[in-house]
C-alpha positions as CSV (number, residue, x, y, z in Angstrom):
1,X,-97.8,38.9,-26.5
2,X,-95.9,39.6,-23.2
3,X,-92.0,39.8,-23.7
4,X,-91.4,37.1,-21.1
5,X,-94.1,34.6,-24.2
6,X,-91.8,36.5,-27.0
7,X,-89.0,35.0,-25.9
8,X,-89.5,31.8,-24.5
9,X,-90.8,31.0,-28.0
10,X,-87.9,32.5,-29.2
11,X,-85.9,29.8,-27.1
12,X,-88.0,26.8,-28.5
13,X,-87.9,27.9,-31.9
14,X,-83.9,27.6,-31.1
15,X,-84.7,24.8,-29.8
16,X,-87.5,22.7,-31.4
17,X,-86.3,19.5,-30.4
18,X,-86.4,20.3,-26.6
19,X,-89.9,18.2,-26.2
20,X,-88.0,15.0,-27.4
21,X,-84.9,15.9,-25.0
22,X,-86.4,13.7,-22.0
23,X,-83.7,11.4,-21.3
24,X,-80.5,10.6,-23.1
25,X,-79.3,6.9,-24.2
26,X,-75.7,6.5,-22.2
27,X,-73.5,5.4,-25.1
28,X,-72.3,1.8,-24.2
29,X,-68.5,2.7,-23.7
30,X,-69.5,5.1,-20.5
31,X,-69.3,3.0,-17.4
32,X,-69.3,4.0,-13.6
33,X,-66.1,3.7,-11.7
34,X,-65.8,2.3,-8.0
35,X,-65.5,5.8,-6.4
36,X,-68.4,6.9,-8.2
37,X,-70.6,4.4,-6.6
38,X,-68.7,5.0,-3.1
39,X,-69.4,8.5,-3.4
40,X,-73.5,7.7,-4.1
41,X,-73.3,4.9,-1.4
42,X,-71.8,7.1,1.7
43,X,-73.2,9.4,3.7
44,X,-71.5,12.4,4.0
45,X,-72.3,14.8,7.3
46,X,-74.7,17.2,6.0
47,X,-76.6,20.0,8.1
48,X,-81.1,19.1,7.9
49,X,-81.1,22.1,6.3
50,X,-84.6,20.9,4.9
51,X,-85.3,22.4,8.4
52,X,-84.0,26.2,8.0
53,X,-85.8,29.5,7.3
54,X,-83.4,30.6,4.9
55,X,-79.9,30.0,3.2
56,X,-77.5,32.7,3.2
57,X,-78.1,35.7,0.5
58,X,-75.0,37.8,-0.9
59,X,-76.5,40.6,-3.4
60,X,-73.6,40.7,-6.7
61,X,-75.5,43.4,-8.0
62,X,-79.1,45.2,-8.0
63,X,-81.4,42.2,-8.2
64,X,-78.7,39.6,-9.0
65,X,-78.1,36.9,-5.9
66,X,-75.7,34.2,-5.1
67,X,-77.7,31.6,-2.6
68,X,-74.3,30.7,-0.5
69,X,-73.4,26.8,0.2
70,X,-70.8,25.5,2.6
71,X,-67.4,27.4,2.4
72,X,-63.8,25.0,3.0
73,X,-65.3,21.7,2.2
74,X,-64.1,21.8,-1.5
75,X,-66.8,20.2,-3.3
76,X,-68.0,18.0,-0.1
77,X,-70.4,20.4,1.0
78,X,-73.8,22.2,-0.3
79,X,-73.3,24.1,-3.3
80,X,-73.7,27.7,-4.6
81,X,-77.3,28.2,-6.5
82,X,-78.1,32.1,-7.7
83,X,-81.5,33.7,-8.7
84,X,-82.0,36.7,-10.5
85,X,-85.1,38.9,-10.6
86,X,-87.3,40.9,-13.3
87,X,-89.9,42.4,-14.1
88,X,-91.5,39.4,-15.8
89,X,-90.4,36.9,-13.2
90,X,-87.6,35.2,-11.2
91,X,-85.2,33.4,-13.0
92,X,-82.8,30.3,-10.8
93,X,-79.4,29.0,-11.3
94,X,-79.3,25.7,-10.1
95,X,-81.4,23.7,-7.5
96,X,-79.5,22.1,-4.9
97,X,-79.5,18.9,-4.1
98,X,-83.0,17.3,-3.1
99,X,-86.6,18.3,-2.7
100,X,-86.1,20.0,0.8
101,X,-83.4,21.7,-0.5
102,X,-85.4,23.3,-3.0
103,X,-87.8,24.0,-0.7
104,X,-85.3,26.3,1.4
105,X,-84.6,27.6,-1.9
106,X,-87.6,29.1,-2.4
107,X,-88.0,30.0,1.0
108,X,-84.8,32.2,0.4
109,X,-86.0,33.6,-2.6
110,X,-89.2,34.7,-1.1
111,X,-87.2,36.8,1.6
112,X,-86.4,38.8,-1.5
113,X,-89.0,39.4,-3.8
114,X,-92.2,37.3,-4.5
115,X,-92.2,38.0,-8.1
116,X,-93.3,34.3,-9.5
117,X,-90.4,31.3,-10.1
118,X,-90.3,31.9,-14.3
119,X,-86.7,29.7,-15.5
120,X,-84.7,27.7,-13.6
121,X,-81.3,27.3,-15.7
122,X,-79.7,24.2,-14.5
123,X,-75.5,24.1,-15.1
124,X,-75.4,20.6,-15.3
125,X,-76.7,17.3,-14.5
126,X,-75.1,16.1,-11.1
127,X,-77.6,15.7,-8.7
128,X,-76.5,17.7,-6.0
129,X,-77.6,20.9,-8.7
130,X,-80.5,19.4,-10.1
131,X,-82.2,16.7,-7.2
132,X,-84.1,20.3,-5.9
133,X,-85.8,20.7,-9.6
134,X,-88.8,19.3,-9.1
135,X,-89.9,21.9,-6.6
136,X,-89.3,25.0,-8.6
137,X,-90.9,23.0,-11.7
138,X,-94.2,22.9,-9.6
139,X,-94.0,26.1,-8.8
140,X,-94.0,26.9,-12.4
141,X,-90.8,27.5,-13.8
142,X,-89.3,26.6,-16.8
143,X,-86.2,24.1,-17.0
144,X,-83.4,25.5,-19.4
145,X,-80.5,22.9,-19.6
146,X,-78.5,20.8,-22.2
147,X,-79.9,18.4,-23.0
148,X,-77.5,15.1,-22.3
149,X,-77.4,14.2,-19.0
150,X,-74.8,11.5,-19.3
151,X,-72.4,11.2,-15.9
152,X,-71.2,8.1,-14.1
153,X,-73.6,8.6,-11.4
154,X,-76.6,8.1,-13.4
155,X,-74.6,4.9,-15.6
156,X,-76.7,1.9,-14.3
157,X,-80.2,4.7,-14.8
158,X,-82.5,6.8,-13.0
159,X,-83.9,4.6,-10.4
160,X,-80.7,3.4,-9.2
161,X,-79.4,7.3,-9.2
162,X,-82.3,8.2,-7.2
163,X,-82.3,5.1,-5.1
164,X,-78.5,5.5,-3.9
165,X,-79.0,9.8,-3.4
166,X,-81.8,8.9,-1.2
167,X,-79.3,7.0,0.7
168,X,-76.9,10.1,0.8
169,X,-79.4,12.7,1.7
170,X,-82.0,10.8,3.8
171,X,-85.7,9.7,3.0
172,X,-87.1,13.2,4.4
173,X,-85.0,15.4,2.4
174,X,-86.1,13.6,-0.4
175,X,-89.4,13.5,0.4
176,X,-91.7,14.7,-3.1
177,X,-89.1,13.9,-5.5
178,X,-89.2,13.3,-9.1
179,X,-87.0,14.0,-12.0
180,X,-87.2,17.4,-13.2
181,X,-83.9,17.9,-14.9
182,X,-85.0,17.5,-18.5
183,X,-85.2,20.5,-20.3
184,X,-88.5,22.3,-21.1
185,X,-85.6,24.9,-23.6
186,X,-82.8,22.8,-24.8
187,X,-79.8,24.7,-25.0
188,X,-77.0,23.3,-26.9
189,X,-74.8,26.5,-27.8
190,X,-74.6,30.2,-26.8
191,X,-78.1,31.2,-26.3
192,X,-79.9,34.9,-25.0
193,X,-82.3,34.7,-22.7
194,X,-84.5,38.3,-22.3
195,X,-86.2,38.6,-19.7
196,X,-88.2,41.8,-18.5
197,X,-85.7,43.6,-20.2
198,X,-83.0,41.7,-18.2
199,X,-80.0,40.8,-20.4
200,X,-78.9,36.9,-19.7
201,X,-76.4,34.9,-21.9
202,X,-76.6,31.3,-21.2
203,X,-73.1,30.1,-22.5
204,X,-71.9,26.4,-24.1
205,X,-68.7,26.3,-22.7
206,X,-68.1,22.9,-24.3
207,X,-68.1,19.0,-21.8
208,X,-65.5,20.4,-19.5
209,X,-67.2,19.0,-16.0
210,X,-69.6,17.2,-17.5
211,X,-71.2,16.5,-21.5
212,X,-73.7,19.0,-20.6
213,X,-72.4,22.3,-18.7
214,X,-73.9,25.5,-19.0
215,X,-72.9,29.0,-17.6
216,X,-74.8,31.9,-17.1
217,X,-73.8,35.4,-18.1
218,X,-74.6,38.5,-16.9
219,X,-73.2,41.3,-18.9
220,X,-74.4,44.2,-17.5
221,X,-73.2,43.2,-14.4
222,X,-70.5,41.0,-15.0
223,X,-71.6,38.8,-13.3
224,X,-70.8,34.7,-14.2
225,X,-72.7,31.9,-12.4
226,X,-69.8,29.3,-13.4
227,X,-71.6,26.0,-11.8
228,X,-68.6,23.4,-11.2
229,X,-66.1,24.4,-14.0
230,X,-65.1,26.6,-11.0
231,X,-65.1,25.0,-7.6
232,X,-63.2,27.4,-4.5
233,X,-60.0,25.0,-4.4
234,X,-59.0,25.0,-8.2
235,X,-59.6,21.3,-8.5
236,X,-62.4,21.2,-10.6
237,X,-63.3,17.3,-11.7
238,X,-63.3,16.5,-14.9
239,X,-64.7,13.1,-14.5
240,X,-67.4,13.2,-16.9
241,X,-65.8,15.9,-19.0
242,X,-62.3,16.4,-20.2
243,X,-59.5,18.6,-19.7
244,X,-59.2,19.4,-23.1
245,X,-62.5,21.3,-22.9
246,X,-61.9,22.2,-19.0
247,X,-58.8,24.4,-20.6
248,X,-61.3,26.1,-23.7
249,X,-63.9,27.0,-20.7
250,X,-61.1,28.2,-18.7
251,X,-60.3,30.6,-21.7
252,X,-63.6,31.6,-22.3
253,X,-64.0,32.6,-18.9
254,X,-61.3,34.7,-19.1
255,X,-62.2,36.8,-22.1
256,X,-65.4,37.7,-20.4
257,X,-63.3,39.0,-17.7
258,X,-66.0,38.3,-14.6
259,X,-66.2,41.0,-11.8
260,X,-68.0,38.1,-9.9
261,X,-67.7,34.7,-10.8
262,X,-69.9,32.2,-8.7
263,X,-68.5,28.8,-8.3
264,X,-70.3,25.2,-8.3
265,X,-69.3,25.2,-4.5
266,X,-67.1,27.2,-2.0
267,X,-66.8,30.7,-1.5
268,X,-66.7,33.5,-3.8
269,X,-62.9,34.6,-5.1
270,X,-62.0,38.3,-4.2
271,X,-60.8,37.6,-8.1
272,X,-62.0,35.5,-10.4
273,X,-58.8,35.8,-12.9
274,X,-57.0,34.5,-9.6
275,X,-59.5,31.7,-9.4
276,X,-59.4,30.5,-13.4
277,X,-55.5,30.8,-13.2
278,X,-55.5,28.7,-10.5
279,X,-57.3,26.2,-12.2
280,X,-55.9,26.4,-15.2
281,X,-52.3,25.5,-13.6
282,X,-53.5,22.4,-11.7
283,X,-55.1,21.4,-15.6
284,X,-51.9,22.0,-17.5
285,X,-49.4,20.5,-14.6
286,X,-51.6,17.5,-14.7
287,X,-51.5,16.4,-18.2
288,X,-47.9,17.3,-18.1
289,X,-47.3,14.7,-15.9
290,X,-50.0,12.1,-17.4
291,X,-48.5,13.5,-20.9
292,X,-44.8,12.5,-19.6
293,X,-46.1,9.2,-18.2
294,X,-48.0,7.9,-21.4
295,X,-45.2,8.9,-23.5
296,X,-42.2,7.0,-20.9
297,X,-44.3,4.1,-21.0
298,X,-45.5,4.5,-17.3
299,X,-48.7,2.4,-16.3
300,X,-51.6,4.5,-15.3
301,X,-51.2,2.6,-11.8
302,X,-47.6,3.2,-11.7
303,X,-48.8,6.8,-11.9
304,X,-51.5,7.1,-9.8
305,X,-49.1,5.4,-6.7
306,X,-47.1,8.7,-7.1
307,X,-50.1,10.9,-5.7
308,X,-51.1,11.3,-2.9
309,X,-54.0,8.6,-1.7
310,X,-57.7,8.2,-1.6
311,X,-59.2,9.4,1.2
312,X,-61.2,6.2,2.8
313,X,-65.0,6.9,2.2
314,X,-64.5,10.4,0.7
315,X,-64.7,10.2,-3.1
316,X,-64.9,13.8,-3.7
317,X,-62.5,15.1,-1.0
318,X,-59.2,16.9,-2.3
319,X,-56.5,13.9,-2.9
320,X,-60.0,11.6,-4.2
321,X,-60.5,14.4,-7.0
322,X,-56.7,14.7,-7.6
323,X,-56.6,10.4,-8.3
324,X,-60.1,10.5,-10.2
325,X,-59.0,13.5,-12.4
326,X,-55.5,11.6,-13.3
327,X,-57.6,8.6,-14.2
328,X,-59.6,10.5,-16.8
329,X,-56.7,12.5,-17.7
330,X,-54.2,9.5,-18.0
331,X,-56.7,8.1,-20.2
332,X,-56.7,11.3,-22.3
333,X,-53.4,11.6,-22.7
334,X,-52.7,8.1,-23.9
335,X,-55.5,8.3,-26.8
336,X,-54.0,11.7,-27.6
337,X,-50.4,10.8,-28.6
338,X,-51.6,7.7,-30.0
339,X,-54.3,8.8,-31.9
340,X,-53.3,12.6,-33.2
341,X,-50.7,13.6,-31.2
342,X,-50.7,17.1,-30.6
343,X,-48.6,19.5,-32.9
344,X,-45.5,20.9,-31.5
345,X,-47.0,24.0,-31.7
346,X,-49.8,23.7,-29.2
347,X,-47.3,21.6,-26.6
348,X,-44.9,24.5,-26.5
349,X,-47.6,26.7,-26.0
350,X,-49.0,24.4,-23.0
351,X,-45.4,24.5,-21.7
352,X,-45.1,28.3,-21.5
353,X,-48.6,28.4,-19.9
354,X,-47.5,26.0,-17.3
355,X,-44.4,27.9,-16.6
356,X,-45.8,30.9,-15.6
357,X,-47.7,29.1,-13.1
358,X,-46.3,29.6,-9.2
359,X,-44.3,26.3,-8.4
């Protein structure tokens, strides 16, 4: 038996509920919020990039690629998917966001090598990483992922998700579509994943973005293909995950200590430590002030006029995330202190984290 056959029954026998793993009951208390269907229902200004040769290619190391999205648009604009090559096949990161982006996926990939499509590891379950699936799936590769797909955007189910992205990216972009973003391997904690002799660690960082986020580690190279527990501004959503577990992938990030870290969207940091401090501060300074609120008896809306506002038809621009995230954070804070408040231990030690960060 081939290595590539040795270990992808290695990965179901980890696994060997994966064939039942097709889609995941949304637990009743998990309901879609107004900018979450404002977000599916606009159209935001996107290049046809259905209609390119080729996205741009930036070699991390030999054989190891980051497939570059839109740069200064936060988490607005096309993001970052990575491949990485073997001897026994390709494997993907992500897939973009419809079918004609995964077309131009593969088209980039093919500039490369044409070594055959084997995994494609998907971060999460947002459909702007996983709406491109179906094409590599075809093409025969086979979809790692966690298993619960739970998010807001897919609440009210599958049709209407795929119904209202149509709307966003435009009936020929999403021409050949189909769900593809249930996992052939289910991965629900650390997993290895060898590969023509190529070394991958597929990591659980815990529901920091969303209930089922994955990394992928390279540790030869050092290489970390974060998905969107790193975005290029710092202000990751947490949404559908919680910044509880935001902070532990934060941490876990950091004892791996990256020499290239690949966000979910943006450019590449010139340091990653830069990038996960960043992120970390605009965590801790946010459930300081949710914390503060909760505990002075401050309404969440009370708290929320204090930000900055929405942007009109723009649920994922910068001040959007920044209300979104208190929301979900408020919320987190309140069934904190009233449930199991938090020792005096771990506040002081969230204080002295937060004061180190740049004011």
């Amino acid at each position: 038996m081939c290595r590539a056959a040795t270990t992808a029954a290695a990965l179901v026998a980890l696994a060997p509920h994966a064939a039942l793993a097709q889609r995941t009951v949304v637990p009743q208390s998990l309901s879609a919020d107004s900018a979450t269907r404002a977000a599916l229902a606009s159209r935001y200004p996107r290049d046809r990039s259905d209609t390119l040769p080729a996205f741009p290619l930036r070699e991390l190391a030999p054989g190891v690629y980051a497939v570059l999205g839109d740069t200064g648009r936060g988490v607005e604009g096309r993001p970052n998917a990575g491949f990485v090559i073997t001897s026994a096949g390709v494997v993907v990161i992500d897939a973009l966001a419809s079918p004609g982006e995964g077309r131009v996926l593969m088209r980039t990939i093919h500039t490369v090598t044409r070594t055959p499509v084997r995994y494609l590891v998907l971060t999460h379950h947002h459909p702007d990483h996983t709406f491109g699936a179906i094409v590599l799936k075809r093409a025969g590769a086979r979809i790692i992922a966690h298993p619960d797909r739970r998010t807001l955007a897919n609440i009210d189910g599958d049709d209407r998700l795929a119904s209202d992205w149509t709307g966003v990216m435009g009936l020929q972009q999403m021409r050949g579509f189909a769900y593809a973003d249930a996992p052939d391997i289910a991965v629900r904690h650390d997993t290895l994943l060898d590969v023509g002799g190529r070394r991958i660690e597929i990591i659980r960082p815990g529901a920091a973005h969303t209930a089922g986020d994955l990394m992928v580690w390279l540790p030869a190279e050092r290489v970390l293909f974060a998905g969107d527990v790193l975005v290029e501004d710092g202000v990751s959503m947490m949404v559908d995950g919680s910044s509880t577990a935001m902070l532990g992938a934060l941490a876990r990030i950091d004892s791996l200590d990256p020499r290239v870290a690949v966000p979910g969207h943006g450019r590449l940091a010139a340091k990653p430590a830069t990038l996960v401090a960043r992120t970390r501060c605009y965590v801790l300074a946010l459930r300081d002030t949710m914390r503060r609120a909760v505990a002075d008896g401050v309404r969440m809306g009370q708290s929320l006029d204090r930000l900055p506002p929405a942007d009109r038809d723009r649920p994922v621009s910068l001040h959007s995330r920044l209300r979104r995230n208190a929301v979900r954070v408020y919320s987190e804070m309140e069934q904190m202190l009233l449930g199991a408040p938090p020792s005096k231990e771990a506040l002081a030690a969230e204080a002295g984290q937060l004061a180190a960060c740049p004011r």
